[in-house]
C-alpha positions in Angstrom: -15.8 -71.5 27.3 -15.2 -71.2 23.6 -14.2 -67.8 22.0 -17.5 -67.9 19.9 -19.3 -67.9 23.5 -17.5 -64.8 24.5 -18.2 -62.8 21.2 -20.3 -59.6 21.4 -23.5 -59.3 19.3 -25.0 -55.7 18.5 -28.6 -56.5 17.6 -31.8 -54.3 16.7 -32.1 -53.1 19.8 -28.9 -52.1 20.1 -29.1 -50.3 16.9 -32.1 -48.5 18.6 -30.3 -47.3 21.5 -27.7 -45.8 19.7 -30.3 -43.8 17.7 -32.0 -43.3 20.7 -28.9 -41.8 22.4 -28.4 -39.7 18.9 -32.1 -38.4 19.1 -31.7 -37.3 22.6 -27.9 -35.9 22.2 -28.6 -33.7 19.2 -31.8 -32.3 20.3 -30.4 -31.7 23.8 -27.6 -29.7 22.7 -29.4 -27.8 20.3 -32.6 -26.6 22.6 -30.2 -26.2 25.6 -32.4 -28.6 27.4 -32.9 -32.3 28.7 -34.5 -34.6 25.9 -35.3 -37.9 27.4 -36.6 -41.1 26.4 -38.8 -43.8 27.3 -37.2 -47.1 28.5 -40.2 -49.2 26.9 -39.9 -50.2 23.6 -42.8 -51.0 21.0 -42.6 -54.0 18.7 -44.5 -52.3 15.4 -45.4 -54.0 12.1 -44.8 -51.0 10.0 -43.9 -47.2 10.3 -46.1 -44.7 9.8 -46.0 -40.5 8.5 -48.5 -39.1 11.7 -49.9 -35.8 12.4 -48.3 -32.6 12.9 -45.0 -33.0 11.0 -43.9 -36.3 9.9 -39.8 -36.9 9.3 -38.4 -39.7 7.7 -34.9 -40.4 6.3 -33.8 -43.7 4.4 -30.5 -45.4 4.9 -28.1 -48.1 3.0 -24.7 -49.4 3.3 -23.5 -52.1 5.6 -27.5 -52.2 6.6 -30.8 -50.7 5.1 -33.5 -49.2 6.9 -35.4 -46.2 7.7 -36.1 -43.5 10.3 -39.3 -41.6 11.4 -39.9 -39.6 13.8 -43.5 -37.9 14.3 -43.5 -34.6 16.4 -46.6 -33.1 17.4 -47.1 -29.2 16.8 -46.4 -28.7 20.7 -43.1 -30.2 21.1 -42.1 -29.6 17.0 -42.5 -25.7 18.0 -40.5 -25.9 21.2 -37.8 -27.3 19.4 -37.9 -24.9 16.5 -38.3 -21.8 19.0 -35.5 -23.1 21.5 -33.3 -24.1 18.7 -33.5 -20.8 17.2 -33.5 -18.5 20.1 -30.3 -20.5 21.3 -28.8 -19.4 17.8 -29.5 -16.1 18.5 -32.6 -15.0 16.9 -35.4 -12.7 18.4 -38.9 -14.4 19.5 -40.2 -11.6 16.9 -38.9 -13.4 14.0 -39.8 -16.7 14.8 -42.9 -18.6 12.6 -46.0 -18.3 14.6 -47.8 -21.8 13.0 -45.7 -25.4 12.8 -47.4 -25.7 9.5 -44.6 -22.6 8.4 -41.9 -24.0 5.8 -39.5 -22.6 8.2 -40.8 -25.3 10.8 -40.4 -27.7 8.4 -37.0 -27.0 7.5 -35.2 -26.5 10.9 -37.4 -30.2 11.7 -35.6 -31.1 8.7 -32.1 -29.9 9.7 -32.4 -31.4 12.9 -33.0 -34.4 11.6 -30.1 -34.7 9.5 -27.9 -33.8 12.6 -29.2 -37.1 14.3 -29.3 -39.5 11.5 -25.5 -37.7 11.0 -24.3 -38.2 14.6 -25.9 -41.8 14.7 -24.0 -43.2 10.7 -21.3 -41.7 12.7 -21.1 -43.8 15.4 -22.0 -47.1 13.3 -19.4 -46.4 11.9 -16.8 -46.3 15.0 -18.5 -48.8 16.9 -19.6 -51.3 14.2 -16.8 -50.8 11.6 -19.4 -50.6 9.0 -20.6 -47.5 6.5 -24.4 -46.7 5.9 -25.3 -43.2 4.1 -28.6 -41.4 3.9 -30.7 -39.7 1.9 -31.5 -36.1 2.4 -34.9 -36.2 5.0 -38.2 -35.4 3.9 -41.2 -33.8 5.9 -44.6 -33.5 5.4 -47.0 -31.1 7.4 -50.1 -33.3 8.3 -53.1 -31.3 9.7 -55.7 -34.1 9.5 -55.7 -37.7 11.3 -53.8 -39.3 8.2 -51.6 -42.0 8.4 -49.3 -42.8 5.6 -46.7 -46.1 5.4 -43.5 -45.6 4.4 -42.4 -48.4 2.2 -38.9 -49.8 1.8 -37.5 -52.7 0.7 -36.4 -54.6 3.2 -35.9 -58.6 3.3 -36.5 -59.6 7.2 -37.9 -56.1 8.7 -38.3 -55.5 12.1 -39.6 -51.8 13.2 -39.6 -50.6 16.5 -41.5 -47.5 18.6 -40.3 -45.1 20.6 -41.5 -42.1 22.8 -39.6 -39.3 23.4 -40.4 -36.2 26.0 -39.0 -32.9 25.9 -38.0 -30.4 28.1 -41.7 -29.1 28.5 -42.9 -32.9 28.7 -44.2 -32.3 25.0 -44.2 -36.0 23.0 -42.9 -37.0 19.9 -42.3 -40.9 18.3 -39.5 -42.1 17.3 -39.6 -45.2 14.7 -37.4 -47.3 13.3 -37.4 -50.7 10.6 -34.6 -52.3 9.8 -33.5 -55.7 8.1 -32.9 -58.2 10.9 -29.2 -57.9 11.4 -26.7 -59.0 14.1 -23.0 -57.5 14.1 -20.8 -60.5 16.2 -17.3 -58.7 17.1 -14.5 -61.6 16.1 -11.6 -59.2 17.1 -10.5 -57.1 19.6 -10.8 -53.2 18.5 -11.0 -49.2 20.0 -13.7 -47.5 18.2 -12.2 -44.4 16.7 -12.2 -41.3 19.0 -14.8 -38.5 18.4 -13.4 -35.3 17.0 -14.1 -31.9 19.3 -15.2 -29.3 16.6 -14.0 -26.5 19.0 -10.9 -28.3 19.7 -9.9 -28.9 15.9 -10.7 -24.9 15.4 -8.8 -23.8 18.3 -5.8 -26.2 17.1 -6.4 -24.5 13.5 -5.9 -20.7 14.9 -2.7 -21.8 16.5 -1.2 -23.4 13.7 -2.2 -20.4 11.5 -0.2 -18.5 14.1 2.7 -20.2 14.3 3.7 -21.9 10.4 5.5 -25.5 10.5 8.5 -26.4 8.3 5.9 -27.2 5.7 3.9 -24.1 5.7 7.7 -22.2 5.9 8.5 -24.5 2.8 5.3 -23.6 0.7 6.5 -19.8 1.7 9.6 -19.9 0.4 8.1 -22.0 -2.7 5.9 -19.1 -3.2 8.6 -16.5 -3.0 11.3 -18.3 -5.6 7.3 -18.4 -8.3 7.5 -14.7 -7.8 10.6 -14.2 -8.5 10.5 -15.9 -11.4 7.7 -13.6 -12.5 5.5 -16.6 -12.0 
């Protein structure tokens, strides 16, 4: 078999699970409960802003495309309240309506923690670089649908459905240029950094100075006496 037989290709769908897996990671973590997906796809023409909240962020780099995901007002205010309350806030000071800026904005935070988690892992996995644009909502309390344009050469958008812990529904979509990554070479995708690992490795080190924090120390001291 020749080696261009053996080669691994990371297609659209591919791409779409890995969001998929970003979706459902960041929005687990952050509600403290189990955000699953549908294992049915939709083939779409074009992506569309639907009612209650509409998200969408654009991306470019190694590959263009764009992301959208329509919550409803049900699941868009269990996020927002189990997000919150799992930050510590009271029930009392929570927004009451998910047409409340506030909604919007935590939508819109939420959002940029998946699209950040997902350029992430392009990045390890594919050995590329995409960057995004800060997302944008839009409260929609009427049966509009607005297209989101974007200037792609070959597009291909895809539909998914998403459930929450309360089996609420939101859509996820997605349209990118028709791409294929074929790995050539052998590689290990770059290891994914523990945030309370690299802070507990901080306090130690702040405890106990290396021979360069000794040396900037003694630096310091030699300035000073100097009257400098």
């Amino acid at each position: 078999m020749s080696t261009q037989d053996d080669n691994v290709v990371f297609g659209t769908e591919d791409l779409l699970r890995s969001l998929c897996d970003s979706v459902s990671k960041v929005l687990t973590v952050a509600t403290h409960s189990e955000i699953r997906y549908s294992g049915m796809v939709q083939r779409i023409t074009k992506t569309c802003l639907k009612p209650d909240i509409g998200c969408f962020v654009l991306f470019d780099g190694g590959f263009s495309g764009l992301v959208v995901i329509n919550f409803s007002s049900q699941a868009a205010m269990e996020l927002y309240e189990k997000y919150l309350l799992n930050m510590g806030m009271s029930k009392s000071d929570l927004a009451s309506s998910y047409t409340s800026d506030e909604v919007s904005n935590v939508m819109g935070e939420l959002m940029n923690q998946i699209v950040g988690d997902f350029t992430g892992k392009v990045g390890r996995e594919l050995q590329t670089h995409i960057t995004q644009n800060q997302p944008k909502m839009l409260v929609l309390n009427k049966q509009v649908i607005l297209s989101v344009d974007t200037n792609l050469d070959n597009p291909e958008a895809r539909r998914v459905t998403f459930y929450t812990g309360q089996n609420n529904i939101f859509y996820l979509e997605l349209a990118v240029d028709r791409t294929e990554f074929i790995k050539l070479n052998d590689f290990e995708a770059g290891e994914v950094l523990d945030p309370d690992e690299l802070l507990a490795q901080n306090r130690y080190t702040e405890g106990n100075p290396g021979p360069a924090a000794s040396a900037d120390s003694e630096q310091d001291e030699l300035l000073k006496s100097l009257g400098m």
